[in-house]
PDB file of N, CA, C and O in Angstrom, chain B, residues numbered from 101:
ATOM      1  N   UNK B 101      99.609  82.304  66.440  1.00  0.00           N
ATOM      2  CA  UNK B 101      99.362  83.667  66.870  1.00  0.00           C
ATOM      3  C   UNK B 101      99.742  83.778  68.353  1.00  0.00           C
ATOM      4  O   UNK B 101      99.305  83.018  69.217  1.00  0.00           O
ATOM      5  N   UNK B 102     100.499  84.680  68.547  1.00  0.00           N
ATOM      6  CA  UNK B 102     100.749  84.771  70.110  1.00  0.00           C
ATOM      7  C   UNK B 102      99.687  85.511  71.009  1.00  0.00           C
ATOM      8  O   UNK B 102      98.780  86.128  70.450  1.00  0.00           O
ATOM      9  N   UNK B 103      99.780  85.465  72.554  1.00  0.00           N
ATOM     10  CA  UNK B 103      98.971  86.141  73.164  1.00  0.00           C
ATOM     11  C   UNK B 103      98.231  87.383  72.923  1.00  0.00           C
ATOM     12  O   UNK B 103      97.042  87.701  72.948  1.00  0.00           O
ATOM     13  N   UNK B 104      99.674  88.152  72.609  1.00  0.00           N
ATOM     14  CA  UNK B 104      99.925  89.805  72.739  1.00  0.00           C
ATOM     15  C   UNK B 104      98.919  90.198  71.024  1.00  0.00           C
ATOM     16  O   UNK B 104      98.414  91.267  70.681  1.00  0.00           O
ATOM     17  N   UNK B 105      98.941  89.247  70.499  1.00  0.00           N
ATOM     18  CA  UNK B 105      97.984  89.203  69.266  1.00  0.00           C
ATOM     19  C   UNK B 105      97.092  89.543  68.860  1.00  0.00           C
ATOM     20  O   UNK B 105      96.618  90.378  68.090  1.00  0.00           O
ATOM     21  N   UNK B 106      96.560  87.758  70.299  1.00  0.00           N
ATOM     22  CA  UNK B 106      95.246  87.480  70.494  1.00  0.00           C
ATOM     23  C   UNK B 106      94.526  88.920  71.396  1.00  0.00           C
ATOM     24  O   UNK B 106      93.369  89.336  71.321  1.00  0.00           O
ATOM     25  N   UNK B 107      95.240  89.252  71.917  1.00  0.00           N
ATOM     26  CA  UNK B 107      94.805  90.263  73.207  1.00  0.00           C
ATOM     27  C   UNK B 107      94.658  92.043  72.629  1.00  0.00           C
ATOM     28  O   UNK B 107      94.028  92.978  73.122  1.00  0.00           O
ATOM     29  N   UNK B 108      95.280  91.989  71.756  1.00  0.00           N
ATOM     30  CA  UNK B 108      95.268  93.605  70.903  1.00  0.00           C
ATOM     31  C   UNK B 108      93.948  93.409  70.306  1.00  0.00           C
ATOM     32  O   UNK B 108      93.514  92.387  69.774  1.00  0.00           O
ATOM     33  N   UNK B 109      93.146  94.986  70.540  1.00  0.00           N
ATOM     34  CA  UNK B 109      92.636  95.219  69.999  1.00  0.00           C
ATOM     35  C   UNK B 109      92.236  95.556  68.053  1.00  0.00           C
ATOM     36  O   UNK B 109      92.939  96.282  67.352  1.00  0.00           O
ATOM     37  N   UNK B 110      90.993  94.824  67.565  1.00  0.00           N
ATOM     38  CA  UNK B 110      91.238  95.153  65.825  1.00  0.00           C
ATOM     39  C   UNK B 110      91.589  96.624  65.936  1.00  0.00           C
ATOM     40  O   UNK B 110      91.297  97.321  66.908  1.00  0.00           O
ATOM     41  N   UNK B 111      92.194  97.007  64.935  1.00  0.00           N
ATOM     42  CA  UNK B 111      92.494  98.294  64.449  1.00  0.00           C
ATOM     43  C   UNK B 111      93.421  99.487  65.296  1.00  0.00           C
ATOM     44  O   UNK B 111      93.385 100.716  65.243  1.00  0.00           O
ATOM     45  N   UNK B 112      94.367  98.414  66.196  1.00  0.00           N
ATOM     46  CA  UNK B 112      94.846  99.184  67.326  1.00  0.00           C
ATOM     47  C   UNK B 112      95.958  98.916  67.007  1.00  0.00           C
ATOM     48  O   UNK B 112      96.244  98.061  66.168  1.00  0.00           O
ATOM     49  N   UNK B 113      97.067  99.879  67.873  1.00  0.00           N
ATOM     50  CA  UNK B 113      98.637  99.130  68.066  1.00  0.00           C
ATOM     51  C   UNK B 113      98.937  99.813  69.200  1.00  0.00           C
ATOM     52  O   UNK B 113      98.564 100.968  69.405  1.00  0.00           O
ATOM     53  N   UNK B 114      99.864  98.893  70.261  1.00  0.00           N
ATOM     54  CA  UNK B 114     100.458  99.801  71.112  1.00  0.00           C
ATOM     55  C   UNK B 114     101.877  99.563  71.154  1.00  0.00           C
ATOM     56  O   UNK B 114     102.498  98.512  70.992  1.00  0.00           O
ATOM     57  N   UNK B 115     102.472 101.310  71.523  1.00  0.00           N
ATOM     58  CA  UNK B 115     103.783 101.315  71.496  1.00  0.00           C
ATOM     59  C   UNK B 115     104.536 101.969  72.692  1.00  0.00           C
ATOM     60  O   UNK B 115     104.196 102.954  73.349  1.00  0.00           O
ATOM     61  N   UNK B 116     105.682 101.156  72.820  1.00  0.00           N
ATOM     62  CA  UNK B 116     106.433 101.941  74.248  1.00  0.00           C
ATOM     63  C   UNK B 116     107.649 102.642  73.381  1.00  0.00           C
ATOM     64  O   UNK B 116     108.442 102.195  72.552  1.00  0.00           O
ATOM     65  N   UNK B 117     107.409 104.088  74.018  1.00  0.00           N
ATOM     66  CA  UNK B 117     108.619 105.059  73.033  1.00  0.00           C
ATOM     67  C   UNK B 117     109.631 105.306  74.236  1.00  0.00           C
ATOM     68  O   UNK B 117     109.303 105.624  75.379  1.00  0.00           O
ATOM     69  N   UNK B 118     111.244 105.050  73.647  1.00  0.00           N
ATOM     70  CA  UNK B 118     111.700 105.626  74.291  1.00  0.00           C
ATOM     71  C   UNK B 118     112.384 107.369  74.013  1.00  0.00           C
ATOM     72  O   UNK B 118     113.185 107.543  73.095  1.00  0.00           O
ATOM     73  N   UNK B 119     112.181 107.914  74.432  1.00  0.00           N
ATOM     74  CA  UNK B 119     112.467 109.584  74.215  1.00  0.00           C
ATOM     75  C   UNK B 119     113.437 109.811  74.611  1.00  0.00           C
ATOM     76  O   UNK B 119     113.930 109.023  75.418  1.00  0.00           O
ATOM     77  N   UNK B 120     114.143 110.990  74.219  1.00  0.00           N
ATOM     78  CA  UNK B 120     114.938 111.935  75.574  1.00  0.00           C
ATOM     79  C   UNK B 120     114.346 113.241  76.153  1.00  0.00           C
ATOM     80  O   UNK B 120     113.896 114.281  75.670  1.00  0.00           O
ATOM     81  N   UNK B 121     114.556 112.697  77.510  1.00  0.00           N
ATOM     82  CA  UNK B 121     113.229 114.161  78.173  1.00  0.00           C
ATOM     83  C   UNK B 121     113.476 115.490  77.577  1.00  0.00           C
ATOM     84  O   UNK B 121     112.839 116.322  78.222  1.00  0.00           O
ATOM     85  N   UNK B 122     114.244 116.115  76.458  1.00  0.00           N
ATOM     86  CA  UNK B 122     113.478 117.183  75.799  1.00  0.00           C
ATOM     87  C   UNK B 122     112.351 116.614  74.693  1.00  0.00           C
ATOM     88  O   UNK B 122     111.303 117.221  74.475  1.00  0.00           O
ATOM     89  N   UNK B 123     112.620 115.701  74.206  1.00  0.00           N
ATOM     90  CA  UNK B 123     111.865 115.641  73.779  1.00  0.00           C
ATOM     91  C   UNK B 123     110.182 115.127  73.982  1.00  0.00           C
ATOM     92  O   UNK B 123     109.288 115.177  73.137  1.00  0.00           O
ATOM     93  N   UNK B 124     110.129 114.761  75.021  1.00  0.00           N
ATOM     94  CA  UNK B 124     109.211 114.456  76.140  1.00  0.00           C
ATOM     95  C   UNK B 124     108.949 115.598  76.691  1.00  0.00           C
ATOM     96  O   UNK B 124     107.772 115.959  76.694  1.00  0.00           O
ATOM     97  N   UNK B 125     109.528 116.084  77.033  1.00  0.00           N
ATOM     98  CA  UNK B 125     108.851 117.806  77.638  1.00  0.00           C
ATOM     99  C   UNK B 125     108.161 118.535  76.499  1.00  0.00           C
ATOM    100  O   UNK B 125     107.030 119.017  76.445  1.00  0.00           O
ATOM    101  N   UNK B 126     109.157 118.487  75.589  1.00  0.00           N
ATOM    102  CA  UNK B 126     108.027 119.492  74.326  1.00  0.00           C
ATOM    103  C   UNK B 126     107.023 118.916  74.227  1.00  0.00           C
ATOM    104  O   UNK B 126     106.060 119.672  74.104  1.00  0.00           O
ATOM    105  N   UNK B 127     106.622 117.094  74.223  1.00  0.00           N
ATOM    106  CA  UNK B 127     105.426 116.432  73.866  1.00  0.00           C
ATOM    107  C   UNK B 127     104.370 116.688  75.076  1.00  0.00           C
ATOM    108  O   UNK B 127     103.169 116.830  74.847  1.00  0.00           O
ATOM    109  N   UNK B 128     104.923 116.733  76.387  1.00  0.00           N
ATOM    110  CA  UNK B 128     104.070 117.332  77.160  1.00  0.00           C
ATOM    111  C   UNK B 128     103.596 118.691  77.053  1.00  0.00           C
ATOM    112  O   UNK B 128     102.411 118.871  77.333  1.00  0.00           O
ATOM    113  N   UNK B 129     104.170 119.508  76.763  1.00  0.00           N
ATOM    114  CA  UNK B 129     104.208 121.203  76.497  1.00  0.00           C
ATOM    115  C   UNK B 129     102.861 121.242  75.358  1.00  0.00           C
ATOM    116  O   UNK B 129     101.745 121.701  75.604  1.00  0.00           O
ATOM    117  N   UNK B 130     103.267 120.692  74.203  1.00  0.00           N
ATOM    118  CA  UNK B 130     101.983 120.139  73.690  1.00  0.00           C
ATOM    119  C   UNK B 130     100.909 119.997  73.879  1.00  0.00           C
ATOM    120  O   UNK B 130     100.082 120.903  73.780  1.00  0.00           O
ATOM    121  N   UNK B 131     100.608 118.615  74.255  1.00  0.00           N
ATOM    122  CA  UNK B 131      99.475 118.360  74.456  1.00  0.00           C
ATOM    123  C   UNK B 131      98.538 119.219  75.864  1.00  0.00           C
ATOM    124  O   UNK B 131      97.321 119.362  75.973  1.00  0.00           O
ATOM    125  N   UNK B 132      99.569 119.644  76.733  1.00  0.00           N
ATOM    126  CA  UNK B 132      98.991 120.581  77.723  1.00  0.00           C
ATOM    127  C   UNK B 132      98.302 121.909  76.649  1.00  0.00           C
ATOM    128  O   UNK B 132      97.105 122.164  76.780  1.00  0.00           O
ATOM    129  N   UNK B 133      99.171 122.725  75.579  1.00  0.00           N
ATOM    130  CA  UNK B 133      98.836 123.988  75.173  1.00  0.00           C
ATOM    131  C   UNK B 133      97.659 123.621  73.840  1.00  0.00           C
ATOM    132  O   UNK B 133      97.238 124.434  73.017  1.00  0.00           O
ATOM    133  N   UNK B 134      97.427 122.657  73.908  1.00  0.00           N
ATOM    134  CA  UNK B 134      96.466 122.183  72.875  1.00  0.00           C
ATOM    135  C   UNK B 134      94.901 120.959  73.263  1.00  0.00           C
ATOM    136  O   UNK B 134      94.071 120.558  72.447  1.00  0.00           O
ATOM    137  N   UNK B 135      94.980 120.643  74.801  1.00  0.00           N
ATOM    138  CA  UNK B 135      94.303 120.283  75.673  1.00  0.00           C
ATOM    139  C   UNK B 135      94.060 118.762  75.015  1.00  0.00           C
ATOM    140  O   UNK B 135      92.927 118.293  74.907  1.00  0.00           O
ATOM    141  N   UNK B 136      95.562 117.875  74.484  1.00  0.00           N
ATOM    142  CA  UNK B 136      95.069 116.989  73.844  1.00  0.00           C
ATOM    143  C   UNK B 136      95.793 115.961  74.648  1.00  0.00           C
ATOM    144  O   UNK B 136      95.754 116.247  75.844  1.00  0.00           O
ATOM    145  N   UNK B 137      96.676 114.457  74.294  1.00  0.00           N
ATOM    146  CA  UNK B 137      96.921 113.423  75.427  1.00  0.00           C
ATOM    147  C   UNK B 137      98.128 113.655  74.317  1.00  0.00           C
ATOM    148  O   UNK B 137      98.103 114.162  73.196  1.00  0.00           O
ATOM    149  N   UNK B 138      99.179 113.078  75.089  1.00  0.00           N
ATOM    150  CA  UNK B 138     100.389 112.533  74.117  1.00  0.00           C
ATOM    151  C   UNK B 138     100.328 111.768  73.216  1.00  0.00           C
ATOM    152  O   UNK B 138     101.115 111.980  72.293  1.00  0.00           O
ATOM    153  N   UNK B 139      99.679 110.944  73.135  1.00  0.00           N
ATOM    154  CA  UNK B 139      99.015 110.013  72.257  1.00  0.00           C
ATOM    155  C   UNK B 139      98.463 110.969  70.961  1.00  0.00           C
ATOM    156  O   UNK B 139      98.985 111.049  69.849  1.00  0.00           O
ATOM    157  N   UNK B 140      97.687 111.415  71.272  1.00  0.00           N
ATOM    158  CA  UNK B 140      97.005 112.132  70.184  1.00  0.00           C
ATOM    159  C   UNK B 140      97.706 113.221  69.508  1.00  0.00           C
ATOM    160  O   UNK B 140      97.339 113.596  68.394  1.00  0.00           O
ATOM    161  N   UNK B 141      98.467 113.626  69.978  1.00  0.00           N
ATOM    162  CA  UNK B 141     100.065 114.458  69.718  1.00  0.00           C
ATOM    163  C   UNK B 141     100.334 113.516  68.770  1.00  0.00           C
ATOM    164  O   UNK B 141      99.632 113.403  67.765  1.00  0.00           O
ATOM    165  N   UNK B 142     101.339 112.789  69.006  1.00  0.00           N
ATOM    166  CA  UNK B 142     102.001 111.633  68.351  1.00  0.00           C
ATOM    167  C   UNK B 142     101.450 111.348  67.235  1.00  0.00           C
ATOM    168  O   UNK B 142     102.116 111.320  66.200  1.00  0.00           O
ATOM    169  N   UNK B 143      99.537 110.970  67.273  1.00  0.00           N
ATOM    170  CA  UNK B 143      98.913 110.397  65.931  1.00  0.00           C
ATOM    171  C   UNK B 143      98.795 111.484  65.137  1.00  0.00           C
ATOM    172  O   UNK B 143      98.983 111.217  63.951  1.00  0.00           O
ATOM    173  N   UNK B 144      98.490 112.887  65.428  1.00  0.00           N
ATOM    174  CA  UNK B 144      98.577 113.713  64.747  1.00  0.00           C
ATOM    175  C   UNK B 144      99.736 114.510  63.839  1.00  0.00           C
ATOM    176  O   UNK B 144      99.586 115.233  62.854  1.00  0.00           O
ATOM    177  N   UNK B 145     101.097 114.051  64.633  1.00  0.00           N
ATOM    178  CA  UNK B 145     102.543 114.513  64.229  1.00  0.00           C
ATOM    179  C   UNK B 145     102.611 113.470  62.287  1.00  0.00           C
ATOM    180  O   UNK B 145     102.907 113.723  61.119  1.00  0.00           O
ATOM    181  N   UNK B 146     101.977 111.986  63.355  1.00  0.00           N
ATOM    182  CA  UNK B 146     102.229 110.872  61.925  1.00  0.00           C
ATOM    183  C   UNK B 146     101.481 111.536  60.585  1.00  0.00           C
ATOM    184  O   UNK B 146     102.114 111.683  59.540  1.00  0.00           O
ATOM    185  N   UNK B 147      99.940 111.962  60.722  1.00  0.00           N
ATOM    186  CA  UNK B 147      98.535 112.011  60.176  1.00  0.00           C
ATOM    187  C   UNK B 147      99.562 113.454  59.179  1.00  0.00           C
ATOM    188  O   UNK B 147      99.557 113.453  57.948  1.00  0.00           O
ATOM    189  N   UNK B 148     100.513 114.781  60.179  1.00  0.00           N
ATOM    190  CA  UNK B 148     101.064 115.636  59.060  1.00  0.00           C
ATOM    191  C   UNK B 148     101.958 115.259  58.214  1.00  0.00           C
ATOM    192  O   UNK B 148     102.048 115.739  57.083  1.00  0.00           O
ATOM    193  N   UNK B 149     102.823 114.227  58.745  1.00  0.00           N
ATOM    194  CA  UNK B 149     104.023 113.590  58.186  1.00  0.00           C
ATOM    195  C   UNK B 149     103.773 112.655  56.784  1.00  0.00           C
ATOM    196  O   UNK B 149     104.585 112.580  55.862  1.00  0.00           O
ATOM    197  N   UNK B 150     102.413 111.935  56.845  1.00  0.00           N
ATOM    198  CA  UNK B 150     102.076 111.401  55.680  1.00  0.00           C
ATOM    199  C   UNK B 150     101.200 112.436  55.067  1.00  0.00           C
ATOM    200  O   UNK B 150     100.696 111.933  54.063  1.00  0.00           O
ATOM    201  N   UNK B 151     100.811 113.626  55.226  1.00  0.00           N
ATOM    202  CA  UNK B 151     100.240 114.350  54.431  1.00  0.00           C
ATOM    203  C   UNK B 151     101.097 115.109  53.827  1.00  0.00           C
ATOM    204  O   UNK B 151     100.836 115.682  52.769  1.00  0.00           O
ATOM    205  N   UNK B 152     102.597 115.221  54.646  1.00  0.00           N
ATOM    206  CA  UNK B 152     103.681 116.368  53.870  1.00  0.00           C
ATOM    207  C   UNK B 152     104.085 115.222  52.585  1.00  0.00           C
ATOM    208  O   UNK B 152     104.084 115.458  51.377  1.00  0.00           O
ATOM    209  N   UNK B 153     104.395 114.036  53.218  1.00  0.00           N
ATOM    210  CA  UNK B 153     105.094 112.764  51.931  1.00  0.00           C
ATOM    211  C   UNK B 153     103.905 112.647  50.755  1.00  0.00           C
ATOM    212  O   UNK B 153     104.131 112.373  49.577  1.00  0.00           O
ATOM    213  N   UNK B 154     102.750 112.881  51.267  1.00  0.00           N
ATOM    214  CA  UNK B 154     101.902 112.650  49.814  1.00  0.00           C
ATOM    215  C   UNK B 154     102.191 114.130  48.713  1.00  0.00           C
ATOM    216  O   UNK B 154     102.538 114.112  47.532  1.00  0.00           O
ATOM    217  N   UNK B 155     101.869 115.474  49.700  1.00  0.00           N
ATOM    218  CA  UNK B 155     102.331 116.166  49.165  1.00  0.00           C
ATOM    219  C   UNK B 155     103.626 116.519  48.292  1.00  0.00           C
ATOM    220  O   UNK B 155     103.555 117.276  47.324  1.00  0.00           O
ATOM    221  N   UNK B 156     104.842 115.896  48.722  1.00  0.00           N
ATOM    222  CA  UNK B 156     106.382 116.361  48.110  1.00  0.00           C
ATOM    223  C   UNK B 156     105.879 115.121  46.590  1.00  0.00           C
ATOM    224  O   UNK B 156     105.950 115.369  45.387  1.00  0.00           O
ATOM    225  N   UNK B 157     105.446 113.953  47.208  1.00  0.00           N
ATOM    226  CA  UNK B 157     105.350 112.597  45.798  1.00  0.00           C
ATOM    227  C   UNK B 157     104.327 113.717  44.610  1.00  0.00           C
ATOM    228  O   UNK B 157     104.112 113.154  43.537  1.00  0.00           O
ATOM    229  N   UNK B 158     103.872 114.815  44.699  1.00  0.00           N
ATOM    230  CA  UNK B 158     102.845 115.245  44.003  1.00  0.00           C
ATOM    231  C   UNK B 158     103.486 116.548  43.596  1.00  0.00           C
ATOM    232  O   UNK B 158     102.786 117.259  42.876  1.00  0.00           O
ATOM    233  N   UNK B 159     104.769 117.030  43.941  1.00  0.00           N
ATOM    234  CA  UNK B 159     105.617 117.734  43.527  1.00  0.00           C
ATOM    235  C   UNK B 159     104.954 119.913  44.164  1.00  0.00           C
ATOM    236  O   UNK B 159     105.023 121.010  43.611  1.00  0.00           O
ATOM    237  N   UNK B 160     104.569 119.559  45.126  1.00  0.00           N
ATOM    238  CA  UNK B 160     104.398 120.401  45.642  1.00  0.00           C
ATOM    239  C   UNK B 160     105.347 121.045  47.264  1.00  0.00           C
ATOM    240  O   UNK B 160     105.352 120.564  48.397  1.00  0.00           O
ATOM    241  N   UNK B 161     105.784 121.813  46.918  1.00  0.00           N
ATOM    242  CA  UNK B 161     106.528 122.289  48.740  1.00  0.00           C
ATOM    243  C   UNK B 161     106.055 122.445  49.452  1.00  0.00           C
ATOM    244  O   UNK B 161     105.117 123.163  49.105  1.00  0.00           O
ATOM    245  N   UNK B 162     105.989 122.149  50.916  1.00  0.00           N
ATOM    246  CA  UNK B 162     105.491 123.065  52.641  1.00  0.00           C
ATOM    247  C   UNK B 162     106.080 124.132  52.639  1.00  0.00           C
ATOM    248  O   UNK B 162     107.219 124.527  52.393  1.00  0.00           O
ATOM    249  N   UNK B 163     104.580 124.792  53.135  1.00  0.00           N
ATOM    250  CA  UNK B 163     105.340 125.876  53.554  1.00  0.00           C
ATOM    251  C   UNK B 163     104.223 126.977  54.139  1.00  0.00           C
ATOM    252  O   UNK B 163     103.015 127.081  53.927  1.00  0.00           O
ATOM    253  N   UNK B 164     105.192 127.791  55.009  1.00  0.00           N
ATOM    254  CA  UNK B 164     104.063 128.404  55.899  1.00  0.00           C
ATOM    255  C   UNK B 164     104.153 129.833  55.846  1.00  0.00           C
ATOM    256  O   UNK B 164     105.165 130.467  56.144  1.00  0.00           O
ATOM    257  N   UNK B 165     103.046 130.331  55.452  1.00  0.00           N
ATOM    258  CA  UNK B 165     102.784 131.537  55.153  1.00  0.00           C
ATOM    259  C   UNK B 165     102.493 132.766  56.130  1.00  0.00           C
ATOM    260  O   UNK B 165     101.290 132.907  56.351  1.00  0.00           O
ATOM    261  N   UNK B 166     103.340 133.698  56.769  1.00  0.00           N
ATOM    262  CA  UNK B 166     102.500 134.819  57.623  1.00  0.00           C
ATOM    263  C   UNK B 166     102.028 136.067  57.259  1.00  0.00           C
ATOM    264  O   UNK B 166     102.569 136.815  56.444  1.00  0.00           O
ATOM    265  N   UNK B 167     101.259 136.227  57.724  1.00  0.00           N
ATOM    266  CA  UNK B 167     100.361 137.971  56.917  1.00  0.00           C
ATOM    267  C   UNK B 167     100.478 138.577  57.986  1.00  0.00           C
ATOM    268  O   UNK B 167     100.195 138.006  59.040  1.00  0.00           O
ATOM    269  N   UNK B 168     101.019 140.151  57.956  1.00  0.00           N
ATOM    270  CA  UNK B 168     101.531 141.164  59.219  1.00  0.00           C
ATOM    271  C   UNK B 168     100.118 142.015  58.874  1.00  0.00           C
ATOM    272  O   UNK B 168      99.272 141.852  57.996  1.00  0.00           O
ATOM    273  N   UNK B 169     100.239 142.937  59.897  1.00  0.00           N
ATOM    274  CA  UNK B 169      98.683 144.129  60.166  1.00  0.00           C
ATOM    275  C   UNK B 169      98.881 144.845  58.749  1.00  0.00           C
ATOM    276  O   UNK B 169      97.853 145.372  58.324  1.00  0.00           O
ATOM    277  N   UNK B 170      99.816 144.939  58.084  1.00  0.00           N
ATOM    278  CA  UNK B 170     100.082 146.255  56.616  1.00  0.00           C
ATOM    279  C   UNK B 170      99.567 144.739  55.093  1.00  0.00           C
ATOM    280  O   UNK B 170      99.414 145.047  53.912  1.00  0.00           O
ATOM    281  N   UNK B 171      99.465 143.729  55.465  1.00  0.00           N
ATOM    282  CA  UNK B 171      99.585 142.703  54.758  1.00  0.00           C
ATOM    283  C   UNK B 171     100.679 142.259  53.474  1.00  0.00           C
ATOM    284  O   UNK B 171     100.543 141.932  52.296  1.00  0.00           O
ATOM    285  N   UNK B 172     101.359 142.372  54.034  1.00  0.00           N
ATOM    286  CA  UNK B 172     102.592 141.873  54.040  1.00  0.00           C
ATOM    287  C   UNK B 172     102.810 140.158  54.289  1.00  0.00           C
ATOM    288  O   UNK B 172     102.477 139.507  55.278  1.00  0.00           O
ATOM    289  N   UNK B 173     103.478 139.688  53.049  1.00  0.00           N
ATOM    290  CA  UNK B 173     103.770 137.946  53.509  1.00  0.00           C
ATOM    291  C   UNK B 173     104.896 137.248  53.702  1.00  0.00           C
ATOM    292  O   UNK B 173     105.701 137.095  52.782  1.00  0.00           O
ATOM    293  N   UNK B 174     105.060 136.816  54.744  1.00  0.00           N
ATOM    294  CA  UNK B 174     107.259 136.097  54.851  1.00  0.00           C
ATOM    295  C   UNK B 174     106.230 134.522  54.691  1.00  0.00           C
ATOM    296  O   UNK B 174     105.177 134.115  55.183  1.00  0.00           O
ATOM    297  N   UNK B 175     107.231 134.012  53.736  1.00  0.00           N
ATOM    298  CA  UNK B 175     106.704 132.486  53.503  1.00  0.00           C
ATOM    299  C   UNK B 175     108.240 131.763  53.759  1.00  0.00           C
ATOM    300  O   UNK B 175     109.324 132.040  53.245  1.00  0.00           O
ATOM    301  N   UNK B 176     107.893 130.777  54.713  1.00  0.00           N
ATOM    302  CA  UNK B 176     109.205 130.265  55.382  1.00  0.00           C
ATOM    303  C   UNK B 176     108.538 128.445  54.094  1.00  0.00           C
ATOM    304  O   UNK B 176     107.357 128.301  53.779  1.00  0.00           O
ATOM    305  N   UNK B 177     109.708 127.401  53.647  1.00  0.00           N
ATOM    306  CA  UNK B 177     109.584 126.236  53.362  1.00  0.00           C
ATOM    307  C   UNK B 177     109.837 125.579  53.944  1.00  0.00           C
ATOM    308  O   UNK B 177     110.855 125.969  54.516  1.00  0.00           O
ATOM    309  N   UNK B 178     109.481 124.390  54.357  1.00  0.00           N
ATOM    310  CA  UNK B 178     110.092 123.865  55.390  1.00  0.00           C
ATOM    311  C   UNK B 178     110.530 122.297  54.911  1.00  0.00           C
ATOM    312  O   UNK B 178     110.112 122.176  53.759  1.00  0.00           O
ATOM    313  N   UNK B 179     111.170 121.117  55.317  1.00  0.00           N
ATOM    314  CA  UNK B 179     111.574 120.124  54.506  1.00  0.00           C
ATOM    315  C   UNK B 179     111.872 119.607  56.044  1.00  0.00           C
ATOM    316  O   UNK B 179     112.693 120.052  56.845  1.00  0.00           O
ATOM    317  N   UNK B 180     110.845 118.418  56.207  1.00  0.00           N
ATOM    318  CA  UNK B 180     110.900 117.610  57.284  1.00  0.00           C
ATOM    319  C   UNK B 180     112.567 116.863  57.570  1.00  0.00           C
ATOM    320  O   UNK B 180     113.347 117.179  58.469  1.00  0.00           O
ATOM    321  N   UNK B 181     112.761 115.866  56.557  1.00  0.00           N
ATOM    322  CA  UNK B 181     113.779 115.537  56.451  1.00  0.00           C
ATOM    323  C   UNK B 181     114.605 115.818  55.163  1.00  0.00           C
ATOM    324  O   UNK B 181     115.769 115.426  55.079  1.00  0.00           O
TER     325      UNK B 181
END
């Protein structure tokens, strides 16, 4: 077992991302308009990403629904990858 192993916390991982600063700016833009850390951005992006993949394996679509003041609905689908 190496150091970096021995020294991680159970139930943890750490990672160095490299980005390109747009995409680093939106992750800041983020977590500023949602009062959360980049980090928690990130775990939360994963936490939708395996909830959209359980969803498509179960044969259901994403998709996001808007209701206007007359109630009225535009339903956009959306398909991660």
């Amino acid at each position: 077992m190496s150091n970096a192993e021995k020294a991680k916390p159970k139930g943890r991982a750490r990672y160095n991302l490299e980005l390109p600063s747009s995409i680093d700016d939106r992750l800041e833009k983020l977590a500023e308009q949602h009062q959360l850390t980049k980090s928690e951005i990130v775990r939360t992006a994963i936490k939708f990403f395996a909830a959209y993949e359980s969803l498509e394996r179960d044969g259901y679509k994403v998709a996001a629904t808007k209701v206007d003041a007359e109630g009225n609905t535009d339903t956009v689908r959306y398909e991660l990858i």
